[in-house]
N, C-alpha and C positions, 0 to 999 in steps of 0.2 A: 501517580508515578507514570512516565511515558518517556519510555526509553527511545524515540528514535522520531522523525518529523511528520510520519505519519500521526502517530499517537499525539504528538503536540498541537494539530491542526484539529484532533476529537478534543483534548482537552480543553483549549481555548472555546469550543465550541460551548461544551459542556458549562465552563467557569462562566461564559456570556447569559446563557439561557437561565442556571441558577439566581444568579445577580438578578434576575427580573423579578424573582420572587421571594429572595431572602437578601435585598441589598448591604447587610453587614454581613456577611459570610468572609470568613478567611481561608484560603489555599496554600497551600505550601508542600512541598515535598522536593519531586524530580521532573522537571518541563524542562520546553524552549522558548524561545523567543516570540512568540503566537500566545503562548498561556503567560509569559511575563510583563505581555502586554496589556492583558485581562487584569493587572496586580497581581499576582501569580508570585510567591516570594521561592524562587527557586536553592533548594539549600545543597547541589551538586552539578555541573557541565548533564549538560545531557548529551552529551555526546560520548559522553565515556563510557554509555552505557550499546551506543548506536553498534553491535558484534551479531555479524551474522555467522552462522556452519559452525559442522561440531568443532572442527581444529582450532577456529578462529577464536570459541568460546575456551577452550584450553589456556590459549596462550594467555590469554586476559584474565585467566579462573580469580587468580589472587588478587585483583583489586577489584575485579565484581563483584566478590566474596565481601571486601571488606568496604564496600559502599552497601550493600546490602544491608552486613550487621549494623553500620551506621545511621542508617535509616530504618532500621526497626525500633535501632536505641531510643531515636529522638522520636518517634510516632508515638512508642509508647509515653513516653513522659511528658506530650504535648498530646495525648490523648483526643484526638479531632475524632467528630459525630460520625463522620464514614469516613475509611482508605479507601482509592477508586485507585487500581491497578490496570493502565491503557495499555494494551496487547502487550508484546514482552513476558510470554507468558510465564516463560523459566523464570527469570528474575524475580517474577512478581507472587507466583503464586507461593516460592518461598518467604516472600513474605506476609503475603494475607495468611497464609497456614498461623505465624507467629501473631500477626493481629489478634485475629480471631479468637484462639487459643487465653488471651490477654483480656478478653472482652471487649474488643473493638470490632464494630462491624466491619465486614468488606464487601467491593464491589469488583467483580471485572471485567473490564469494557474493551471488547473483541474476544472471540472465545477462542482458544487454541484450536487448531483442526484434529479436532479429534474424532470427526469423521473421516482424515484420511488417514492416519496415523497413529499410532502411541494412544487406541483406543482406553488403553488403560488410566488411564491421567485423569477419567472422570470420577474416581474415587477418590483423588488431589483433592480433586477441584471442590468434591460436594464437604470436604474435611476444613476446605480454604477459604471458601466463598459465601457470601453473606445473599448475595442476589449475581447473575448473571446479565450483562448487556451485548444480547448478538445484534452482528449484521447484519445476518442473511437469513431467510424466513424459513429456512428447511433447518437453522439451527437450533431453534425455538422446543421442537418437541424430542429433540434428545435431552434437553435439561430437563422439562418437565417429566419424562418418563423416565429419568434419574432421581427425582426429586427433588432437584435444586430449582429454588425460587428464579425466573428468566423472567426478561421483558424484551422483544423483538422492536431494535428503534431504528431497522434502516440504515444505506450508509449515506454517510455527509458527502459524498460526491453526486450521489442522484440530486440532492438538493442543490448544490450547488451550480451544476452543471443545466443551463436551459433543457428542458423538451427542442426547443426549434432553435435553429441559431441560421447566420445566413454564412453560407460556406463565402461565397463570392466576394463578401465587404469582410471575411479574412484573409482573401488572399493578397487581396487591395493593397492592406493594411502591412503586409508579410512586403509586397511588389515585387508577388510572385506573378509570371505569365500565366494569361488567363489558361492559355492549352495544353500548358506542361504536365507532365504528368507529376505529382509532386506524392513524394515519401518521406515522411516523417520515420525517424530513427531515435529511438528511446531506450540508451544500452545501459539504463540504471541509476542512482542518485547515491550508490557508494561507494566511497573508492577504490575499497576491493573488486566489487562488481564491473567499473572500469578498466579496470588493468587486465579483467580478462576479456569482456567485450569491445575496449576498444579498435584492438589488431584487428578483430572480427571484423565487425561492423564496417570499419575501412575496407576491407577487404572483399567484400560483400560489396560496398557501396560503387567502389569500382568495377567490379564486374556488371554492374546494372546501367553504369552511364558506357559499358563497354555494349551492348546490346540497346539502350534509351539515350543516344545521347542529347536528347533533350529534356531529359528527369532535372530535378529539384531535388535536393536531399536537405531536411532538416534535420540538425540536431540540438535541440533543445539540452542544458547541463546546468545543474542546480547553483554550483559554486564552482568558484576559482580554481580551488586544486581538480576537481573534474574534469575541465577546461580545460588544463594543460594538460593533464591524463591522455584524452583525446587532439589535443596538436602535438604529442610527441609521439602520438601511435600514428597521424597523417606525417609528421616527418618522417620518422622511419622507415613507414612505405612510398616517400614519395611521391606523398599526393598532395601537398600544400598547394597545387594550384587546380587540383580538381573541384568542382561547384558543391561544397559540403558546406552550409550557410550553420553555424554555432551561433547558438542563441543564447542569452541568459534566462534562462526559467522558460518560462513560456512555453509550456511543455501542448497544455491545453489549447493555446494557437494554434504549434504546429501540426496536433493532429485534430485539429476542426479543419484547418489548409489543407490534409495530405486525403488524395487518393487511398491508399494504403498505408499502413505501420509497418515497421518492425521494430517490436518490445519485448524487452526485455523480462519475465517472467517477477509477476508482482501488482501490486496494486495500478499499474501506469496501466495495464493489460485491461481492467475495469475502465480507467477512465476511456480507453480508446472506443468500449466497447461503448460507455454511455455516450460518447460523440458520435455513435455509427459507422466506427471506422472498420473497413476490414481488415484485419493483421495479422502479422504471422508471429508468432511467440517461441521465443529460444531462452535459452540460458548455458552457461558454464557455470563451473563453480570448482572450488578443489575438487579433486579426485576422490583424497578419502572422506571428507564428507560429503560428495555427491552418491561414493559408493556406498555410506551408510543408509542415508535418506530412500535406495530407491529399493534397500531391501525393506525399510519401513512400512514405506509409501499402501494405501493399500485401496486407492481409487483409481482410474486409468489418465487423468488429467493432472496438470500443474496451473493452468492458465483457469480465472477466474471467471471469465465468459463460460466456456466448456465445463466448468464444475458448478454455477447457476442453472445451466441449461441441460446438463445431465449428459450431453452427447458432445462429438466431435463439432461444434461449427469455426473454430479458427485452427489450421495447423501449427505444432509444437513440435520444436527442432532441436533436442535439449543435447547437450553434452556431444558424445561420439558425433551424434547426426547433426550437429551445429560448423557446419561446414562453411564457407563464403558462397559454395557452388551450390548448395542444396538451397540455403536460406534465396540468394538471390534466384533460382529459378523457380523457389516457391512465389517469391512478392510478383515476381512478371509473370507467373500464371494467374494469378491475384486480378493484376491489373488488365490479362486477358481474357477475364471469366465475367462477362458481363450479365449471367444467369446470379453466379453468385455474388457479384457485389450490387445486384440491386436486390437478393433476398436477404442479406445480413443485415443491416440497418432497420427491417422489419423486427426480426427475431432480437438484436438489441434492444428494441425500441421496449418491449416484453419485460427483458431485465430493467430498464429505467424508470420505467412505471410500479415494479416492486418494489424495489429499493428507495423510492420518492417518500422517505415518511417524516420527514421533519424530524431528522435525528435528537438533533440537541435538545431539541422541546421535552423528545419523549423519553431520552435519558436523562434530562432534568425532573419529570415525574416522576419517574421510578425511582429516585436517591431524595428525593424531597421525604419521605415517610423516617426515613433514619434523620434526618435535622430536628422534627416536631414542631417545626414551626415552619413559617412561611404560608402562604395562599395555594394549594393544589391548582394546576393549568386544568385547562377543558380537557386535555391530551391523556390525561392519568387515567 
């Protein structure tokens, strides 16, 4: 089950690596388009499931609810060797509680953070879960000194992402100037997260070509309706003919091309960090669920670099302090700190050598014990 494009890109991964070693294996549940390419027989839209923040989870309750009971229905009466629940962890861990409970194993791949939050959920989890699969390597011994069975497999962007890439034959490739200062801008992949970063980000971008006017602004945007999210926030302000270059996808280009980021709070925040980019990390969000989250919250970080690395190394501009004025004099101090933008990329470099484990290999081992069959990898 993998409720959102993240988790589709683990699952595809996942359903590639198994296939090497148990080639009649069947899949099914809740994917995307990435795992229904694998043969993946998807039995629901995965997008219906793609709700982020508490409000948003509200509005939705009654037909998450009732894809949920749906998919418990049919797991159990199709009884498969393991449920692997891919992050989503509300959704999911309601359901492995009921697997499990049934006698079906479970598995779930991405752990909640419940190091920063909602510490309580790991008595859920050890009542839901059959085995855990973390990302991150400091995740590994809260399970274990819980007593739920873990396996630490790295995340699938270290792997995918080069060690060394050449900046220069990206930018070629972008025909971006070689001397420009170029900024990548990554205001989110949903389209609630657009509607509130878009205005931002505009607004932001021009104050920067108002002080650089020889900057490059990328913005890389996943799909269509994001697209236009962001050229009805450049009409509105009037900037359709300001140099804000919208790409499709390409997120990973624009920031191997860019001098500096500015990301949106989320996994893009990681990839910038495995390309050695320095960035600066915001986010919006509704009010009342931004104000619920930050009475939870119970670490000092939201950005995935700074909570690998345990300290401040990118600044985080969240909400109230997510200004156009603040964010844009953060990224041109960025780009006039030439102490710090030659030490980050070191200190990244740190997190991409952990995180390098050959994910899918090694959460292929770990779930190969609940099939009974199949050949065990070297990896196990």
């Amino acid at each position: 089950m993998a409720g959102e494009a993240s988790g589709d890109l683990l699952g595809s991964r996942l359903i590639a690596a198994l296939r090497r070693y148990v080639p009649d294996a069947e899949f099914f549940g809740i994917g995307g388009p990435m795992m229904e390419a694998q043969g993946f027989d998807a039995w629901f839209p995965q997008e219906k499931l793609a709700v982020r923040g508490f409000v948003e989870v509200i509005r939705h309750f009654r037909e998450l609810f009732a894809i949920r009971r749906a998919l418990v229905r049919r797991m159990r009466a199709a009884r498969p060797d393991v449920f692997v629940g891919i992050d989503s962890p509300d959704f999911n861990l309601g359901v492995e509680r009921r697997l499990k409970a049934h006698g079906i194993p479970t598995a779930q791949y991405v752990s909640p953070s419940v190091w920063a939050w909602r510490s309580g959920r790991i008595q859920t989890i050890r009542r839901s879960v059959s085995h855990m699969l973390v990302l991150f390597p400091f995740e590994e011994a809260i399970y274990r000194d819980a007593g739920i069975p873990v396996t630490y497999v790295g995340h699938p962007l270290a792997d995918e992402i080069p060690l060394v890439y050449d900046r220069a034959d990206v930018r070629a490739a972008l025909r971006l100037p070689a001397g420009a200062p170029v900024i990548a801008m990554l205001p989110g992949s949903r389209q609630v997260e657009l509607r509130e970063h878009a205005p931002l980000f505009v607004a932001t971008g021009r104050l920067i070509l108002a002080a650089r006017p020889d900057a490059r602004l990328l913005v890389p945007l996943v799909t269509r309706e994001t697209r236009e999210i962001f050229e009805t926030a450049l009409w509105k302000a009037d900037a359709r003919d300001l140099p804000f270059n919208l790409l499709f996808g390409h997120a990973q280009d624009a920031l191997a091309a860019a001098d500096v980021a500015l990301v949106a709070s989320g996994t893009a925040t990681l990839e910038a960090a495995l390309l050695r980019r320095p960035m600066v990390v915001t986010y919006k969000a509704n009010r009342v669920s931004y104000g619920i989250a930050k009475r939870l919250v119970r670490i000092p970080y939201v950005a995935l670099p700074n909570i690998l690395a345990g300290e401040f190394l990118v600044p985080e501009l969240l909400q109230d302090d997510a200004t156009p004025e603040n964010i844009a004099q953060a990224l041109l101090n960025l780009l006039g700190d030439s102490a710090v933008m030659e030490a980050l990329p070191g200190r990244f470099a740190q997190i991409h050598e952990a995180l390098r484990q050959g994910t899918g290999e090694r959460a292929a081992a770990a779930l190969l014990p609940f099939l009974d069959r199949g050949t065990m990898p070297a990896a196990a």
